[in-house]
C-alpha positions in Angstrom: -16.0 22.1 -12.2 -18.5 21.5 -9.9 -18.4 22.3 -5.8 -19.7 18.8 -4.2 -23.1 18.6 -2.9 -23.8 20.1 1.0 -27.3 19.2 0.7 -26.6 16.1 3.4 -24.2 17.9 5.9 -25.3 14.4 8.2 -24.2 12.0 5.7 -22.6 9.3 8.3 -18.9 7.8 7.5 -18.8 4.3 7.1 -15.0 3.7 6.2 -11.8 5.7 5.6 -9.7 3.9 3.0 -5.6 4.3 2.0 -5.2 2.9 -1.2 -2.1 3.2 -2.7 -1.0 2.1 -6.8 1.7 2.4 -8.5 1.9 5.1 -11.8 0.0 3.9 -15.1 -2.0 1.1 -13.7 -5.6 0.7 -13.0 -6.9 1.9 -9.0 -10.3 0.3 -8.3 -11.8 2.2 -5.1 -14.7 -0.1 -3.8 -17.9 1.8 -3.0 -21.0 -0.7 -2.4 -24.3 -1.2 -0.9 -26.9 -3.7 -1.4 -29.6 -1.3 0.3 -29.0 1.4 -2.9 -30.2 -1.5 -5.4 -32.5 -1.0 -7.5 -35.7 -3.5 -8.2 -38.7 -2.2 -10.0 -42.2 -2.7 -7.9 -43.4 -5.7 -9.8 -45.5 -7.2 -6.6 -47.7 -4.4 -6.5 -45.8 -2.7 -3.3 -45.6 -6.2 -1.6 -42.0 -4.7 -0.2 -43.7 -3.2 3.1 -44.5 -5.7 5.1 -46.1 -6.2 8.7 -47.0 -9.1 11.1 -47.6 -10.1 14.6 -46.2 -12.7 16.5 -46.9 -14.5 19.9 -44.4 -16.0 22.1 -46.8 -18.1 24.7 -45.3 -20.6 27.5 -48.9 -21.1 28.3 -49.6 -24.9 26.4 -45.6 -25.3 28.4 -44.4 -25.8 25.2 -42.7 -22.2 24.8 -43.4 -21.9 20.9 -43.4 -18.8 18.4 -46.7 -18.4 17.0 -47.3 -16.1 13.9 -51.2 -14.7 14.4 -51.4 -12.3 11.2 -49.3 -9.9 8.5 -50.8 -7.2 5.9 -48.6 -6.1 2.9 -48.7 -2.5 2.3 -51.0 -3.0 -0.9 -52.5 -6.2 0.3 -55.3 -7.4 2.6 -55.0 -8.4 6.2 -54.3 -12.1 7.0 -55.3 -14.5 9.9 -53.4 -17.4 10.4 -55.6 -19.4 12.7 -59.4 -19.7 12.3 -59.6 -19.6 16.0 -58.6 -15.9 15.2 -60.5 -15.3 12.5 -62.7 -12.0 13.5 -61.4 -12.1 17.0 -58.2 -10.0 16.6 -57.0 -7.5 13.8 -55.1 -4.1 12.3 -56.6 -1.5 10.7 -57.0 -1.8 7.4 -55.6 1.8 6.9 -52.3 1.0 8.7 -49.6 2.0 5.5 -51.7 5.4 5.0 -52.0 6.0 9.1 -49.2 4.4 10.3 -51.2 2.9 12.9 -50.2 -0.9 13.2 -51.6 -1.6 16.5 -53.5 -5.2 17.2 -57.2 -5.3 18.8 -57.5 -8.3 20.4 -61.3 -9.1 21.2 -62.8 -10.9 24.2 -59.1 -12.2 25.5 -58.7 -15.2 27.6 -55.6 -16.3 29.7 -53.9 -18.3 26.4 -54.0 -15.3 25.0 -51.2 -14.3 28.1 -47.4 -14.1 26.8 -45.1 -12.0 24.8 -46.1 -10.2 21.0 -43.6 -8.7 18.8 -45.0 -6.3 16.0 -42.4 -6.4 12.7 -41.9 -3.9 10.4 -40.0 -4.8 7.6 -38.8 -2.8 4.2 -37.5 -5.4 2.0 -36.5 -2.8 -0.9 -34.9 -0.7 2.2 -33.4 -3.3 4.3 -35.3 -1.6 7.4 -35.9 -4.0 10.6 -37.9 -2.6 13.3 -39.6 -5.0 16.2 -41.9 -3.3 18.9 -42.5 -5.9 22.2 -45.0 -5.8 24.4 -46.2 -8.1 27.4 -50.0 -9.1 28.3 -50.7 -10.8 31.4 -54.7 -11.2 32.7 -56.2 -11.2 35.4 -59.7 -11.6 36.9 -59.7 -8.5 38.9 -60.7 -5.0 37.3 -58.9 -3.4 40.0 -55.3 -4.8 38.5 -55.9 -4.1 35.2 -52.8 -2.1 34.3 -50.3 -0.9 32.2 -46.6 -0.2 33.3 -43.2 -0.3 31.3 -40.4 -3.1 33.1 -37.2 -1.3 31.6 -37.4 -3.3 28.5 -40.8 -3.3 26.7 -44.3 -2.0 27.8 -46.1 -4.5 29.9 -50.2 -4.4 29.7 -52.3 -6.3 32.1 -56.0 -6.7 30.9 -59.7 -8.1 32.3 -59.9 -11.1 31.7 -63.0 -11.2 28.3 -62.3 -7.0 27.7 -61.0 -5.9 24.3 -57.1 -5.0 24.2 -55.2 -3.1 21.8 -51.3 -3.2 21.7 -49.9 -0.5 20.3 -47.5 -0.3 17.3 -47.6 3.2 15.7 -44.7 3.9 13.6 -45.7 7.1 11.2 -42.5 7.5 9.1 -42.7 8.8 5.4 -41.4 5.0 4.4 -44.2 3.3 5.8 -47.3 5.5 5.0 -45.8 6.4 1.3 -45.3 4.9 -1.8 -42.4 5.9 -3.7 -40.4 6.3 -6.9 -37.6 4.7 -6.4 -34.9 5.8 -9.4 -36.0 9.9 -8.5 -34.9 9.3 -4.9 -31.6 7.4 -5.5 -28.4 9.1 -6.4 -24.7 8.5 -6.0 -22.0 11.1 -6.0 -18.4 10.7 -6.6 -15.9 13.7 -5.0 -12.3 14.2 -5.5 -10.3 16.9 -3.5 -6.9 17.6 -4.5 -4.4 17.7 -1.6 -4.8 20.3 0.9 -8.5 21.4 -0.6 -11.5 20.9 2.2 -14.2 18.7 2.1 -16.6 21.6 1.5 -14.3 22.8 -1.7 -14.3 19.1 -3.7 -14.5 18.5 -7.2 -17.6 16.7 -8.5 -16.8 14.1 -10.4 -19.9 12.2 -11.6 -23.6 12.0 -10.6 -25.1 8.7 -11.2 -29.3 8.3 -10.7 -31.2 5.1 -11.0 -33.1 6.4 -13.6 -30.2 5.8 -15.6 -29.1 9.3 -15.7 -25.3 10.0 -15.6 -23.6 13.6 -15.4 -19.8 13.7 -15.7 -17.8 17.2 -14.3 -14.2 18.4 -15.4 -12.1 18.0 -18.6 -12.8 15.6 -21.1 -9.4 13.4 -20.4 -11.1 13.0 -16.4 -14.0 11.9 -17.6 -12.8 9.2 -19.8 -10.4 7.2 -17.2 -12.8 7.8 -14.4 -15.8 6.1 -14.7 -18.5 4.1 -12.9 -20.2 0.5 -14.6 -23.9 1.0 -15.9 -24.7 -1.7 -13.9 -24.2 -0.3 -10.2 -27.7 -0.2 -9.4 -28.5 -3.7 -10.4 -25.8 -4.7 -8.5 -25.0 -2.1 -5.9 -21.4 -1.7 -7.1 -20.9 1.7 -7.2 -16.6 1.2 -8.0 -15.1 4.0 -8.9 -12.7 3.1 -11.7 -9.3 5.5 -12.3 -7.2 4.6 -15.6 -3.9 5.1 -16.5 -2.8 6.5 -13.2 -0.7 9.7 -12.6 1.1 11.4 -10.0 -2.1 14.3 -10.5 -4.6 11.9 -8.9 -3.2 11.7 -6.0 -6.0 12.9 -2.8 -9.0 12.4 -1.0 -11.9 10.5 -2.7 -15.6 10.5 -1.7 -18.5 8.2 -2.3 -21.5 9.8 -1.7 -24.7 7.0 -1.4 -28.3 9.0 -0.9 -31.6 7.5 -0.9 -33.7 10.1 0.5 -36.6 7.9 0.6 -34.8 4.9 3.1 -33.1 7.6 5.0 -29.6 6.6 3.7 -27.2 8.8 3.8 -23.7 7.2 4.0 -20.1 8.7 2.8 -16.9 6.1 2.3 -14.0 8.4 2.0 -10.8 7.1 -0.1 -7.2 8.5 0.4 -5.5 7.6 -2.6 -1.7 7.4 -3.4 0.6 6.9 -6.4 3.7 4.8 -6.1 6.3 4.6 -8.1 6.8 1.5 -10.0 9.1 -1.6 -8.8 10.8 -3.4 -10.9 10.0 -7.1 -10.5 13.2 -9.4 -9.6 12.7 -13.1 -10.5 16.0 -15.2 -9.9 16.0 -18.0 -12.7 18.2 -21.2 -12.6 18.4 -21.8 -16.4 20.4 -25.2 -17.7 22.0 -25.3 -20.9 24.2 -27.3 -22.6 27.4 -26.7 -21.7 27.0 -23.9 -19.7 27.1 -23.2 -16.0 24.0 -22.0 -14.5 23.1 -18.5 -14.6 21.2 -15.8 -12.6 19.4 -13.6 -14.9 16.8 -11.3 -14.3 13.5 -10.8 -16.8 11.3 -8.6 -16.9 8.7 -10.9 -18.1 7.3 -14.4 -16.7 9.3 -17.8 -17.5 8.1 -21.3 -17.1 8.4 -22.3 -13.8 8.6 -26.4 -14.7 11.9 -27.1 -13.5 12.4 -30.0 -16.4 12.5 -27.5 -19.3 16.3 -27.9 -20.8 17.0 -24.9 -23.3 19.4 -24.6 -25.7 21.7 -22.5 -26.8 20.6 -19.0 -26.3 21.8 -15.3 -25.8 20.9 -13.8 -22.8 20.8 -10.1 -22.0 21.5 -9.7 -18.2 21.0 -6.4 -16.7 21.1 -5.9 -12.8 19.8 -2.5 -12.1 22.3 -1.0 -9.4 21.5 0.5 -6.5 23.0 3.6 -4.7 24.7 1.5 -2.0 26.0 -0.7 -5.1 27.7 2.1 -6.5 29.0 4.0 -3.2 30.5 0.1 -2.7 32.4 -0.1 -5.8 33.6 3.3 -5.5 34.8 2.4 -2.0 37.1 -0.6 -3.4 38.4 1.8 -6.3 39.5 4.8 -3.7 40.9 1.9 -1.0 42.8 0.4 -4.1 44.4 3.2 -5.3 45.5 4.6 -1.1 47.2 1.2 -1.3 49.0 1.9 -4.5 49.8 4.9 -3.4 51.2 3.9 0.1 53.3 1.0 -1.6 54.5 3.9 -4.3 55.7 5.8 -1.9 57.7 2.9 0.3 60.0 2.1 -3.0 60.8 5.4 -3.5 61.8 6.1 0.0 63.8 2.4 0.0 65.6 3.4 -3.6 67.1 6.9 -1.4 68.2 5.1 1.3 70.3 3.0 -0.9 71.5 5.9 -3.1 73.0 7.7 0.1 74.7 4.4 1.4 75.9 4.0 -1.6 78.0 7.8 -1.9 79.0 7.4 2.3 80.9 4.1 1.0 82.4 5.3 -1.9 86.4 6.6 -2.2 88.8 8.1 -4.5 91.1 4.8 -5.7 94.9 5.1 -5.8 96.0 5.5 -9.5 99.4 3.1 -10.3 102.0 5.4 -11.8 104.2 4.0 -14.2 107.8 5.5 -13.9 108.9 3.7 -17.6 106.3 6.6 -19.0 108.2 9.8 -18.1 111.8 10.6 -19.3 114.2 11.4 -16.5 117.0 13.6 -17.3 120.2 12.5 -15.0 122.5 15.3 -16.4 122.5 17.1 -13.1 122.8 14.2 -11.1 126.4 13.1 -12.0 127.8 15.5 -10.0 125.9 13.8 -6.8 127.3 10.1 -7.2 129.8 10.6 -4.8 127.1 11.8 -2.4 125.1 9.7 -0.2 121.5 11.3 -1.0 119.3 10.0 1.3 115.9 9.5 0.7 112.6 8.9 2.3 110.5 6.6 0.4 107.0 5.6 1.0 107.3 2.2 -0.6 109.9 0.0 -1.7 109.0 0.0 -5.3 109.8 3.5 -5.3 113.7 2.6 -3.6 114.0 -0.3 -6.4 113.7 2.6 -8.7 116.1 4.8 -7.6 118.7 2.7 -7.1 118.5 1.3 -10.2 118.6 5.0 -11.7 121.8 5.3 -9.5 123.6 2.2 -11.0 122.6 3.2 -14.7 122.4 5.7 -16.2 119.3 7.2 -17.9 118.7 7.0 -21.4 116.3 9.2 -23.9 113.6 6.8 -25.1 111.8 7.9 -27.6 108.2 6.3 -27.6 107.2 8.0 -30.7 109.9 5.8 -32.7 
């Protein structure tokens, strides 16, 4: 690569830009001047022009009065035949740089205010020099003095005067080539890289000579029009943009014969893309509005009816969108849980009850099943046996197996 060009360590800087774009689109950073266009000298150097002018309150009618102008490669013209030999410039004024104006035999009308003009058309280049003459009859105040805005002469009354208007630089004495003193320089410095360590990118001269720096692929999707200095759009043009060309742009304008030396200074960022979101009412027959989201542009005339039709909705989530559902999934499930666990602790409870309340039951005893052998008792029926009983089933009994006697049953028969 190429270091940029510290030639013009006094370039001036006319704007700082941020210009941000997202990834794989087109960045357009705007770089132009109208002085830096470029028109071929088909007037024979008519583009250096300079004439005199006369503001007089003398006739009370305060008026503007052009007295003469002389192009560069022209002759010297007089606008009023009163004037005609009577005031002048020299004719060697573009070569000199002497445009002073010799005014001959002055009267009082002659009092008032002159401007001298310089103008560059092909530079854009203004400059106005003012200076007052008053007269007077007296010699003795003849004078000239400066009134803290513009020089102020006072002269005799029928001497010669000449107001001066001396402006000697290069532009006004010299004719020029324009497309060898016009070039444009486009800079690039990755982030973190000085000023003084920038790429160059591409040198552009009105000539029509172009130099591209750097790798192939750099050169192809960064690129200035052939027509920036017939227009002055100087536009740097970046392609296809990536992540990589991301930093600090320069523009670079020199035309070392006007004196310009300007920088416009780009900072340039790459975005991610955003997806765009359109929210569509769409009517079909049958169906209940929906909400889709496309990726591409649908009519927006609201009487459209479609059909049937299948529609692929997809609603890119977000990260608060998830962390939301996953919120009513985990609060789901405590709840679950929490109602799990009151059942189980409601079925013990009743399981305990359950074995406090319940008792062995009394089994009935049926006296018919066992055999009762009354051999031994015979000798006791003259005895009064007393007996404790707990029931009076259990007395029925035994008296009954006092009265009778006991017989062998035998169930098996």
């Amino acid at each position: 690569s190429v270091p940029a060009d510290a030639s013009n360590p006094d370039s001036v800087v006319v704007s700082v830009l941020n210009i941000s774009a997202t990834l794989g689109s087109q960045a357009v950073l705007p770089c132009k001047s109208y002085r830096m266009v470029w028109t071929q000298d088909r007037l024979n150097d008519r583009q250096r022009v300079v004439h005199w002018d006369v503001y007089s309150s003398y006739y009370g009618d305060n008026k503007v009065e052009r007295l003469c102008d002389m192009y560069s490669a022209g002759h010297q013209r007089v606008y009023s035949s009163y004037n005609q030999g009577r005031i002048f410039m020299p004719q060697n004024a573009f070569t000199d740089g002497n445009f002073s104006l010799v005014i001959k035999d002055v009267e009082e009308s002659d009092e008032g205010t002159y401007s001298c003009n310089l103008h560059h058309h092909y530079c854009h280049l203004y400059e106005t020099v003012k200076i007052q003459l008053a007269i007077t009859k007296k010699a003795e105040d003849a004078n000239e003095y400066w009134d803290g805005e513009k020089p102020v002469i006072v002269a005799l009354e029928g001497s010669t005067v000449m107001l001066p208007c001396v402006n000697r630089n290069h532009i006004w004495t010299e004719r020029h080539s324009e497309e060898e003193q016009q070039v444009v320089h486009w800079d690039r410095q990755p982030p973190g890289v000085p000023h003084d360590q920038a790429d160059r990118l591409i040198d552009l001269y009105a000539s029509g000579e172009r130099r591209s720096y750097g790798p192939l692929f750099i050169r192809q999707k960064m690129n200035i029009t052939d027509t920036a200095f017939a227009l002055g759009d100087f536009s740097l043009r970046i392609s296809e943009l990536e992540s990589a060309d991301e930093g600090t742009y320069s523009c670079h304008l020199h035309h070392h014969y006007c004196g310009l030396h300007e920088r416009r200074i780009y900072q340039v960022f790459v975005t991610e893309p955003v997806r765009e979101k359109k929210v569509v009412n769409l009517t079909t027959h049958n169906v209940a509005p929906a909400i889709a989201c496309f990726p591409f542009p649908l009519p927006s005339d609201p009487n459209v009816v479609r059909g049937h039709n299948v529609i692929n909705v997809i609603i890119p989530e977000s990260r608060v969108h998830f962390f939301q559902q996953l919120g009513y999934i985990l609060a789901t499930l405590l709840l679950f849980i929490v109602i799990l666990i009151i059942v189980v602790l409601i079925t013990r409870k009743r399981r305990q009850r359950g074995k406090c309340k319940k008792r062995p039951a009394l089994k009935d005893v049926n006296l018919k099943e066992f055999t009762v052998d009354t051999t031994d008792l015979t000798q006791y029926k003259s005895e009064d046996i007393r007996l404790d009983y707990k029931n009076n089933i259990l007395k029925e009994k035994a008296e009954q197996a006092r009265s009778f006697p006991a017989k062998n049953i035998d169930l098996d028969k």
